[in-house]
C-alpha positions as CSV (number, residue, x, y, z in Angstrom):
1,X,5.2,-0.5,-19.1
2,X,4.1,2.6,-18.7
3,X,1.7,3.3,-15.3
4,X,0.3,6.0,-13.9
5,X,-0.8,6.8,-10.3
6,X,-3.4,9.1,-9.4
7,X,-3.6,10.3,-5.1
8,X,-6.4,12.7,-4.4
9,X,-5.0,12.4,-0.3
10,X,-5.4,15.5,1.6
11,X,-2.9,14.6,3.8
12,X,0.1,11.6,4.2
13,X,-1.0,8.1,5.4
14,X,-0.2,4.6,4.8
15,X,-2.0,4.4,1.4
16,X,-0.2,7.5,1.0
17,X,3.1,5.4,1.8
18,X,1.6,2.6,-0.3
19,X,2.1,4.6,-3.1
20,X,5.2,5.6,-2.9
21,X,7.3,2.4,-2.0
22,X,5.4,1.2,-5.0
23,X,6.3,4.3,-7.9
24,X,9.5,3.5,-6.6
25,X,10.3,0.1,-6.7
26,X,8.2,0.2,-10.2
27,X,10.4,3.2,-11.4
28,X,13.4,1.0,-11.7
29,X,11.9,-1.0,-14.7
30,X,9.0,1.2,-16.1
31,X,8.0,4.5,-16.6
32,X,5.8,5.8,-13.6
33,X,3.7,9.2,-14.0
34,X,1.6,10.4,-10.6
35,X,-1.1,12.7,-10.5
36,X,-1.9,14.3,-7.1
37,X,-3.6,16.6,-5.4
38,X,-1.7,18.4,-2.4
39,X,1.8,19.1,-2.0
40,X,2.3,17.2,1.1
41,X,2.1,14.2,-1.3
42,X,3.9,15.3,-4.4
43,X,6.6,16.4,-3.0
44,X,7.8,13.6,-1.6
45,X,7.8,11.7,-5.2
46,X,10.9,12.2,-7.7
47,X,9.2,11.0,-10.9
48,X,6.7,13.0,-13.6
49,X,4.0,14.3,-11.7
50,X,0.9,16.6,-12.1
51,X,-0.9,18.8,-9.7
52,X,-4.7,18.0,-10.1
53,X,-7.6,19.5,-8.5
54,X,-9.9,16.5,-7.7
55,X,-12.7,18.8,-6.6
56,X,-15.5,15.4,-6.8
57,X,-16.2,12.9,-8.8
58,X,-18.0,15.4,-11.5
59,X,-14.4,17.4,-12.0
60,X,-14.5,17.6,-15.6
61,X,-11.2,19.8,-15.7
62,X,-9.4,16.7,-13.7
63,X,-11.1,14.2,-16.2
64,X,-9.9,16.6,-19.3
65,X,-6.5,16.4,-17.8
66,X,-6.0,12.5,-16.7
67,X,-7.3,11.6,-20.4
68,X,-4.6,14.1,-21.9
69,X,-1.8,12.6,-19.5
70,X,-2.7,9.1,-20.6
71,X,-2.3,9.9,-24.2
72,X,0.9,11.9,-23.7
73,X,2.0,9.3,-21.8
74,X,0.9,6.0,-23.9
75,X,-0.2,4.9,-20.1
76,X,-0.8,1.1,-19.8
77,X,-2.0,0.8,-15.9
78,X,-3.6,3.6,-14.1
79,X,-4.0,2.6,-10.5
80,X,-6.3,5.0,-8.5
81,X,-5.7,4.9,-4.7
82,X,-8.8,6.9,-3.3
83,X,-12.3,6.2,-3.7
84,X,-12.9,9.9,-5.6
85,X,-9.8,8.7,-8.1
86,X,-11.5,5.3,-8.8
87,X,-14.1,7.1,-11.0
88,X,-12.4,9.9,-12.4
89,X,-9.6,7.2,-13.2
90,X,-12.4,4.6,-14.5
91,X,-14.1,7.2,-16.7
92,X,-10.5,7.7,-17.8
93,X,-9.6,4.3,-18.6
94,X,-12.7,3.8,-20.5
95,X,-12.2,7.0,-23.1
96,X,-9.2,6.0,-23.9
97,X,-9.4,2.4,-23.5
98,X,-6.6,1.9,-20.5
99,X,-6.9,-0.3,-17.8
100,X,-7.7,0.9,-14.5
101,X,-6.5,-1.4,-11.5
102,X,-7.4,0.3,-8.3
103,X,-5.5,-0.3,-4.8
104,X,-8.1,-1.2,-2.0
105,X,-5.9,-1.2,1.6
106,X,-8.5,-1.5,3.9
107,X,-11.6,-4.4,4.5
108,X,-14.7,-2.7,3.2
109,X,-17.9,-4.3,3.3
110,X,-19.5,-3.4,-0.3
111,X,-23.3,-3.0,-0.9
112,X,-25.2,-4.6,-3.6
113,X,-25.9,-0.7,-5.1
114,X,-25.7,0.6,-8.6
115,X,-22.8,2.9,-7.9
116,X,-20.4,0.3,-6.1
117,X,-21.1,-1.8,-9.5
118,X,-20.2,1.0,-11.6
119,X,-17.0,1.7,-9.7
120,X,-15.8,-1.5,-8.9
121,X,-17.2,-3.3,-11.4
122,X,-17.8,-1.4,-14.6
123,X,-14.9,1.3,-14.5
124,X,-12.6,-1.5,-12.8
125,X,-10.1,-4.0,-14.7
126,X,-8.7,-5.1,-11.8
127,X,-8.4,-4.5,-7.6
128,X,-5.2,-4.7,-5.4
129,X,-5.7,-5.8,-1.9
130,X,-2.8,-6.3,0.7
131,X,-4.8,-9.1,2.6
132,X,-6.6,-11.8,2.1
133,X,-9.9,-11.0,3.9
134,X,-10.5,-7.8,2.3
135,X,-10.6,-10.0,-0.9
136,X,-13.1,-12.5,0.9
137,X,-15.1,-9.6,1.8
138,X,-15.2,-8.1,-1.5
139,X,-16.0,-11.3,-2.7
140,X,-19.4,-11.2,-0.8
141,X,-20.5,-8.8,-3.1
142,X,-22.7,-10.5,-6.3
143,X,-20.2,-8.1,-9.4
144,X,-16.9,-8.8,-7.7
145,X,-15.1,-12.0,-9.2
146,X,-12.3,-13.4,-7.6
147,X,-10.1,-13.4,-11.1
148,X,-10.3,-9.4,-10.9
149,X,-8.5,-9.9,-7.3
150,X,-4.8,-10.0,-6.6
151,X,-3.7,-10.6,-2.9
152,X,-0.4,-8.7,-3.1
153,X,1.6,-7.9,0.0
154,X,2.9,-4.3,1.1
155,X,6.9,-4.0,0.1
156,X,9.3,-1.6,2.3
157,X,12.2,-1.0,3.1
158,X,13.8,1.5,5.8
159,X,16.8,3.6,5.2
160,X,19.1,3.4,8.3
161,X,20.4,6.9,6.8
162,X,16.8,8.0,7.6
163,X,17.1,7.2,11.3
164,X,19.0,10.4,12.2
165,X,18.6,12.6,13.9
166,X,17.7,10.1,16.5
167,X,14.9,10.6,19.4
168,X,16.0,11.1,22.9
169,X,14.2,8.4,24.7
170,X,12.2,10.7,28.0
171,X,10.8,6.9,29.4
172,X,12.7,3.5,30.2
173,X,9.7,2.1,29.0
174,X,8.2,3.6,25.3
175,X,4.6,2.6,24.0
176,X,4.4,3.8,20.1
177,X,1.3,4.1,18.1
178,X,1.1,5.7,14.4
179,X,-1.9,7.1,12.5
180,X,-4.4,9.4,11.4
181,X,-6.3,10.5,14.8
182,X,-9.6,9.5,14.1
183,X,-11.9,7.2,15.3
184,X,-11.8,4.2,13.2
185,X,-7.8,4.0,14.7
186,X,-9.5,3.4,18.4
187,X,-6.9,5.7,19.9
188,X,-9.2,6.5,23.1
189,X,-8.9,2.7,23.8
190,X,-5.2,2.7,23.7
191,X,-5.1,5.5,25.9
192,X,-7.9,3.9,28.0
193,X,-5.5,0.8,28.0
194,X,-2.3,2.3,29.1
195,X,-3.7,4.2,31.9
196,X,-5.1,0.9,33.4
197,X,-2.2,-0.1,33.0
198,X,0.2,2.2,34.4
199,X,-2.5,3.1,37.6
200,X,-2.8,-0.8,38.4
201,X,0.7,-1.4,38.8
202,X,1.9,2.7,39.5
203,X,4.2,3.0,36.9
204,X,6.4,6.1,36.6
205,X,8.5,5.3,33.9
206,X,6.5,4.5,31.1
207,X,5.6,7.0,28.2
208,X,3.0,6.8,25.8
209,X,3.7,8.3,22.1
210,X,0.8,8.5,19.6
211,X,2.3,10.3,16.5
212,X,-0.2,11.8,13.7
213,X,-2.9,14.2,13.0
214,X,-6.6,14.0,12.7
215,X,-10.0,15.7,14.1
216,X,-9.4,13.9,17.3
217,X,-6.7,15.1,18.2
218,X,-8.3,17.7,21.2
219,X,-10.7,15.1,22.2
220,X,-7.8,12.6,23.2
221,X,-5.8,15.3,25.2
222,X,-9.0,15.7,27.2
223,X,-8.8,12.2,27.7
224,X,-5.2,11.7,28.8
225,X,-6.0,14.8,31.1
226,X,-9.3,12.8,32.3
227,X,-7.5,9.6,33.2
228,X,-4.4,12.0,34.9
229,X,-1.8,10.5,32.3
230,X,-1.6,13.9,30.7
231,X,2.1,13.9,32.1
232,X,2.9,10.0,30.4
233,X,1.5,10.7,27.1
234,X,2.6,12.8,24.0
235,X,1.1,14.0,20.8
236,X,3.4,14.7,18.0
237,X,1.4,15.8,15.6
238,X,2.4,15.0,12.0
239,X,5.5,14.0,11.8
240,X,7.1,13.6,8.0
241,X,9.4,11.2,9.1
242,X,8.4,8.7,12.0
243,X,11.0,6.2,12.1
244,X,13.5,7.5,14.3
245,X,10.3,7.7,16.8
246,X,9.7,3.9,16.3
247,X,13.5,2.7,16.6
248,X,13.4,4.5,20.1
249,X,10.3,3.1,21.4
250,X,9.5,-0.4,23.4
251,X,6.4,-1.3,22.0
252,X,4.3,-0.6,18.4
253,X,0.9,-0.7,19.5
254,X,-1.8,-1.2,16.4
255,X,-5.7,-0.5,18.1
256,X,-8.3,-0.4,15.2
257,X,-11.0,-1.4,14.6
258,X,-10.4,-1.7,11.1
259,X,-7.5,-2.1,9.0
260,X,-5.7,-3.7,5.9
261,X,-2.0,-4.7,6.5
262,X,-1.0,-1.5,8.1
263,X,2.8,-0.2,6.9
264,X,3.2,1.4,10.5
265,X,3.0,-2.2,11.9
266,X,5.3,-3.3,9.3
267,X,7.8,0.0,10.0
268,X,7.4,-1.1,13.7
269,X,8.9,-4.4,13.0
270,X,11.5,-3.4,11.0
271,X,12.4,-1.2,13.6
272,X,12.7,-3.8,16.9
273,X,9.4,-3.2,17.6
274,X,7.6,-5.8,19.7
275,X,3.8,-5.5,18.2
276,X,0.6,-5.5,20.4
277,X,-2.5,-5.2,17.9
278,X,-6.5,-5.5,17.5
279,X,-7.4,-8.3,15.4
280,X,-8.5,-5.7,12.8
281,X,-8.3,-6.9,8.5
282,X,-5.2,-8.5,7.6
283,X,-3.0,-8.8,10.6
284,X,-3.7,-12.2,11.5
285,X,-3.1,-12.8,8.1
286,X,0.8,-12.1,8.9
287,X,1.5,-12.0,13.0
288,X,1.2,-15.1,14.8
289,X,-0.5,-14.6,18.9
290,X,2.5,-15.3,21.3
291,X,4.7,-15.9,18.3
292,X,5.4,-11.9,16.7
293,X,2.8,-10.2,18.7
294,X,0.2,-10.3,21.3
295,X,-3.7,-10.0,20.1
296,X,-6.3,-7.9,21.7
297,X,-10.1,-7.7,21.4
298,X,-10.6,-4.1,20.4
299,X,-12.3,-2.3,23.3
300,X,-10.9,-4.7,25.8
301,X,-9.4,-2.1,28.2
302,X,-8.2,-4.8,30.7
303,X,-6.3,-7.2,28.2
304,X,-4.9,-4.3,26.4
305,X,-3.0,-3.1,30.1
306,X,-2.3,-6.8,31.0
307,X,-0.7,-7.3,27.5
308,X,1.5,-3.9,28.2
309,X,2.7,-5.1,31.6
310,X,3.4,-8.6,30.8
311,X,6.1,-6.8,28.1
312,X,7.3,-4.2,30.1
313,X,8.0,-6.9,33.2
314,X,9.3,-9.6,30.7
315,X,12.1,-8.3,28.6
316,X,12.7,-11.3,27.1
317,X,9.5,-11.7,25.4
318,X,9.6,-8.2,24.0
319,X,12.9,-9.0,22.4
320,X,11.9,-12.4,21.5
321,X,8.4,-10.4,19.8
322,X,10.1,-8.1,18.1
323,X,12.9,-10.5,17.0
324,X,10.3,-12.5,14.9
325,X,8.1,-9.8,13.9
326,X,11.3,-8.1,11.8
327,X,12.1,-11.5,10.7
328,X,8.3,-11.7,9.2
329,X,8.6,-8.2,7.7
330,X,12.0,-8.8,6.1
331,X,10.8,-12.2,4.5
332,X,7.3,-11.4,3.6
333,X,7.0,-7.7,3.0
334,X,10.0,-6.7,-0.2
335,X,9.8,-4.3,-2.6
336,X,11.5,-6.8,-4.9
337,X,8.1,-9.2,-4.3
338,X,5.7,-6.6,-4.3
339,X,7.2,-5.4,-8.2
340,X,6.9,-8.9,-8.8
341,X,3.1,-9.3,-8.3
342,X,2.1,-6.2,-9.7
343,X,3.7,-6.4,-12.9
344,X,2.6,-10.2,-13.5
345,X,-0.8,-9.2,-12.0
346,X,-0.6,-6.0,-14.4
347,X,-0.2,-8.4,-17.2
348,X,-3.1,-10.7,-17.0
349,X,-5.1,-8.2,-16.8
350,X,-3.8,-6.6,-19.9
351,X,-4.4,-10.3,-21.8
């Protein structure tokens, strides 16, 4: 089979991540093409690619050129992972009569309008989720049916090769968090969290790494400095490769207000990681409360610093956490099952 991927991603995230674990894993049986639009996410990928512009969704250059790669390419899939790719890739399809199965990661609510038809209906052959409720969500919406739907897990794997050089641990006690700094990701209220936290019980050894970019970025230093945690609590920035990060840290904590199945949780895991999270998407769908993690209602300052003592006081349930969590990711979250239900989803939809 041949299938192309098309990324019009500014910048590396977990759909970017997404994408990659699945060109790979795919790569080993079919022929994978990508199309992309920065280097920061080309680079990383070793099979055909092509720089794009992606301008908007009226790039006619971009449309010229995905139409010539599916023809050069006798392209069978093309699976669009951003909302400007799923109509430059549906427009695609439909002129040269490919089908276009788009990847949907997070829960989004859909209105009954003419343009979500056309994109999710019209131009689409198929959607990907990675949980459960963002397929009953979708599902609210009168064009979506539920046989265009496949609930297919994130696969990963980690390279222990990848781990090095590892990451002097500076606390006994290390709180993790991954992601783009904006404010869907609730990073204020994990900051907000951890300082109840650390000025309720006055904890000194205790360090709070958030690793990743975004717009609020300044706005969260002014908040550490605010709360007079400025000392406990460290940007990274970017960081190309986060895992040796996550195998020295404590705790993974996940505080959105919105999410899919997030692959940093999942890295967390893999990496002895116990989990704290929001109830946001499809977490619930995976982690079990008291059982691989410990839920929190997103904006719940209080329960968010209770939840971070009762691990750093108990060692035994953080290692009894994290011990289950990896167990989940390992079982529930391969590559080898995630080419699995693409491919079989890939060919009903071909029928």
């Amino acid at each position: 089979m041949n299938i192309l991927f098309t990324c019009s991603a500014r910048k590396w995230g977990g759909n970017e991540a997404w994408v990659l674990n699945a060109a790979r894993v795919l790569a080993l049986k079919h022929h994978i093409v990508i199309a992309y639009r920065k280097d920061v996410i080309g680079e990383r990928f070793n099979c055909e690619k092509y720089q794009l512009p992606f301008c908007n969704e009226a790039d006619f250059y971009t449309l010229a050129k995905l139409v010539t790669i599916i023809k050069q390419h006798r392209i069978d899939i093309v699976v669009p992972t951003k909302r400007k790719d799923y109509f430059l890739a549906g427009i695609a399809c439909k002129l040269t009569g490919t089908k276009n199965i788009m990847i949907l990661g997070i829960v989004r609510d859909l209105k009954n309008t003419i343009i979500n038809n056309l994109v999710y209906n019209k131009l689409a052959s198929g959607i990907m989720v990675n949980a459960h409720m963002i397929k009953n969500v979708l599902l609210q919406s009168a064009y979506i049916k539920a046989e265009n739907i496949a609930v297919i897990p994130n696969g990963l794997s980690i390279d222990i090769n990848s781990l090095q050089p590892p990451v002097q641990k500076k606390f006994d006690y290390l709180i993790t968090s991954l992601g783009e700094l904006s404010e869907r990701k609730g990073f204020d209220f994990l900051i907000k969290g951890f300082a109840v936290f650390v000025q309720k019980h006055n904890i000194t050894n205790s360090g709070l790494l958030i690793i990743g970019a975004g717009g609020e970025l300044e706005a969260l230093k002014k908040l550490a400095i605010s709360l007079k945690i400025e000392r406990l609590v460290t940007f990274t920035g970017f960081v190309k490769n986060p895992y040796p990060y996550l195998a020295a840290s404590d705790v993974f904590a996940l505080t959105s207000k919105n999410e899919g199945i997030p692959y940093a949780t999942l890295e967390a895991a893999l990496l002895d990681n116990a989990i704290i999270s929001t109830k946001a998407g499809g977490v619930e769908e995976v982690l079990r409360d008291n059982q691989e993690c410990l839920f929190v209602d997103y904006g719940d300052e209080q329960h968010l610093a209770d939840h971070l003592f009762l691990l750093y006081s108990n060692t035994g349930l953080r290692k009894r956490l994290a011990v289950n969590a990896k167990a989940i990711a390992q079982k529930k979250f391969s590559l080898e099952k995630m080419e699995t239900d693409m491919v079989n989803f890939f060919k009903t939809i071909k029928q």
